[in-house]
ZAMARGU-4260 file (C-alpha; in steps of 0.2 Angstrom, whole numbers, plus 5000, padded with zeros to 4 digits):
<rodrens>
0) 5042/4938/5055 | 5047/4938/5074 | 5031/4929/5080 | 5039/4923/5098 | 5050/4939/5101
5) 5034/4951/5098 | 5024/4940/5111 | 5039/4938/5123 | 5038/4959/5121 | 5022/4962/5121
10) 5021/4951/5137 | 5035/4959/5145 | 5026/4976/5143 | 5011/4973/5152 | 5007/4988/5161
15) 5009/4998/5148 | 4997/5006/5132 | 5004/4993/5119 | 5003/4996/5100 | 5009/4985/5085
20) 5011/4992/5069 | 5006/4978/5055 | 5000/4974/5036 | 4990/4962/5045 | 4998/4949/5033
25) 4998/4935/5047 | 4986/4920/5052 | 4970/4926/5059 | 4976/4913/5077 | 4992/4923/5077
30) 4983/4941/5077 | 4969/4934/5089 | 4986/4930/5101 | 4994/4950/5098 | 4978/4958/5102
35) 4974/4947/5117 | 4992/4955/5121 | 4991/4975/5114 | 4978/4991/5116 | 4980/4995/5098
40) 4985/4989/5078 | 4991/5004/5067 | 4984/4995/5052 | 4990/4997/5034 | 4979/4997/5019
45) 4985/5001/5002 | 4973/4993/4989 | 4958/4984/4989 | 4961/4977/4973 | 4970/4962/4976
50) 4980/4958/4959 | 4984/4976/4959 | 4990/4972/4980 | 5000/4957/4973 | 5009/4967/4961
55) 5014/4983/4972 | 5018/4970/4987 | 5019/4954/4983 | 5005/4947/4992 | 4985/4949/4988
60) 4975/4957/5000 | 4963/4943/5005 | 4972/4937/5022 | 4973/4958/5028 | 4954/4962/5022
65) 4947/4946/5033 | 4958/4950/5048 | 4954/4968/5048 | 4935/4962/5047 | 4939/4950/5060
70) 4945/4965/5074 | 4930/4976/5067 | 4918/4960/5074 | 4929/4957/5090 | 4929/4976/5094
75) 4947/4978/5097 | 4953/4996/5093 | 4963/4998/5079 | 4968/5014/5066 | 4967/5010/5047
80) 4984/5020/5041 | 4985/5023/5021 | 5000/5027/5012 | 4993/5039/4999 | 5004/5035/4984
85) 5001/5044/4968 | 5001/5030/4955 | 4999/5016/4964 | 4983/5021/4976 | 4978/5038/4976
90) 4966/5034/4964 | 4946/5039/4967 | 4942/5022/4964 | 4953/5013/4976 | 4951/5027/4987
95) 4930/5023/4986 | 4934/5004/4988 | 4944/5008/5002 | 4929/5020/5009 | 4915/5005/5004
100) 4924/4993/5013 | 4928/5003/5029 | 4909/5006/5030 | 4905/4988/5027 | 4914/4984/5047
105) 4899/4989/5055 | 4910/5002/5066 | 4901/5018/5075 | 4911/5028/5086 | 4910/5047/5090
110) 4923/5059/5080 | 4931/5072/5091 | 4917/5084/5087 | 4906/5073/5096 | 4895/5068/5079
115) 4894/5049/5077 | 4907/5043/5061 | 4905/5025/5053 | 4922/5015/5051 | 4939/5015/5062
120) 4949/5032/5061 | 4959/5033/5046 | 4977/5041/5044 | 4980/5048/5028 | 5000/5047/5025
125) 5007/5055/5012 | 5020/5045/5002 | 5039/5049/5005 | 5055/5039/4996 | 5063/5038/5014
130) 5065/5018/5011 | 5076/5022/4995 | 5091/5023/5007 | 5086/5007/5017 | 5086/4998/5002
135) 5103/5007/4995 | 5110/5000/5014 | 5104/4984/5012 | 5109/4979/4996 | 5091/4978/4988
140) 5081/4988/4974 | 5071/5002/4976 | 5053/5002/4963 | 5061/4990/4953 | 5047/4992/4943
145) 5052/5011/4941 | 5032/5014/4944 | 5032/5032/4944 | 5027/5037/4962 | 5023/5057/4969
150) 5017/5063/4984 | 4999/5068/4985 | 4998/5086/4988 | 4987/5098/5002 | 4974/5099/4990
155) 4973/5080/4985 | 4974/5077/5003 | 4959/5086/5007 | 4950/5080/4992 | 4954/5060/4999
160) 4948/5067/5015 | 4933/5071/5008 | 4928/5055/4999 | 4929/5048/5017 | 4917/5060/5023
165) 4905/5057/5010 | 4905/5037/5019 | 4905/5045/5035 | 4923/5042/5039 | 4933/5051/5048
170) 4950/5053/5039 | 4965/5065/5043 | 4984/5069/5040
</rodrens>
């Protein structure tokens, strides 16, 4: 949203391990420009199915899926994040989509165990309402759909956690 300022940052922090947290919702120039900037993109991926994406969003899920593949092939580091969201994307199905298409980048790299794992490292992050009172501050609507939404709990966690082990993908909370 802040295209100019980001670069003018990241540019003013050279020097130092850089980071940017993103959907990835961007042109793929722009993305090529902030990783020629940054170390690392904490990457958001919520739902591979891209009408379901538009609905929970706004937006499909095309544009993030092809720049995602498009760091996988340039070899930049990056950590897939999921916001685990029971009733929107907890689900085995998208969580097997999610594991099918991490697979699909082509990625080995060795876990901290030393064994080889397929796929970037994926952050498992349980969902939390902690936005309600943003939205309260700004005037907005939290879930205006009312889509009942939980928080996955230990043993759901490690039962996601599993599914990305079955594909050789290292996932954690």
């Amino acid at each position: 949203m802040q295209k100019e300022k980001l670069l003018m940052l990241l540019d003013a922090c050279r020097g130092y391990h850089r980071a940017v947290d993103t959907t990835l919702f961007a042109s793929p120039e722009y993305v090529r420009e902030v990783a020629f900037r940054c170390e690392l993109f904490l990457v958001d991926l919520k739902l591979m199915d891209s009408d379901r994406h538009k609905f929970f969003t706004g937006v499909g899920n095309e544009l993030i899926l092809s720049n995602i593949r498009m760091l996988a092939s340039s070899g930049h580091e990056f950590i897939i994040r999921i916001p685990l969201i029971k009733g929107v994307n907890a689900d085995e199905g998208n969580l097997r989509a999610c594991a099918q298409y991490l697979r699909s980048l082509g990625i080995v790299r060795k876990a901290p165990d030393g064994h080889s794992v397929c796929g970037p490292l994926v952050e498992l992050l349980p969902y939390h309402d902690i936005a309600r009172n943003k939205h309260v501050r700004m005037g907005t609507v939290y879930n205006p759909e009312g889509v009942v939404m939980e928080t996955p709990s230990a043993d759901e966690l490690d039962a996601t956690a599993a599914i990305f082990a079955e594909y050789e993908i290292e996932a954690r909370y």
